[in-house]
N, C-alpha and C positions, 0 to 999 in steps of 0.2 A: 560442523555444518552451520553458515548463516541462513538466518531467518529475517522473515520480512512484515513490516505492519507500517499503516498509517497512524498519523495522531493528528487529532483536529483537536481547538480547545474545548470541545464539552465531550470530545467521544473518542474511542477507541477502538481500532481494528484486530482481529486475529490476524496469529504470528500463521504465514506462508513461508513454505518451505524453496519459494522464487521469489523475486519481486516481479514477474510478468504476472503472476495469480495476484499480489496484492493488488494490482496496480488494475485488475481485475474487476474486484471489488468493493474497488476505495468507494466507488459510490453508493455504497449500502449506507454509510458513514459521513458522506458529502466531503469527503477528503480532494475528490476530483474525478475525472471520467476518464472515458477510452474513446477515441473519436474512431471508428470504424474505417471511413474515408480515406484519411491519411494514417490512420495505423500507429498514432501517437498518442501518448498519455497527456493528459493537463492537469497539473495541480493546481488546487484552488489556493490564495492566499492565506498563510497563516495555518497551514498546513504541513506538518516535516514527517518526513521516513525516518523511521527508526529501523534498527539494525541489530541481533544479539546473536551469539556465538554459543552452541549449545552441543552437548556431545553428542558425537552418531551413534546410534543403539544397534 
């Protein structure tokens, strides 16, 4: 199963088990938002998605 988190450089997100929930909550973190309107994510600069590969239980 992939897993999903933001990284901004002073912070770090929990690993989601989508990237539609991280992309969720990147703004707890200031990673980026959710524009409601148009239904699109926006990362902030300087900003990357990380990705790990973890076994299903």
């Amino acid at each position: 199963m992939t897993v999903f988190r933001f990284v901004t450089p002073h912070r770090r997100g929990k690993w989601y088990p989508d990237l539609k929930l991280a992309q969720r909550f990147a703004n707890a973190i200031g990673a980026g938002f959710w524009e409601k309107r148009s239904g699109r994510f926006y990362q902030y600069p300087g900003t990357r998605l990380e990705t790990a590969n973890v076994p299903d239980v």
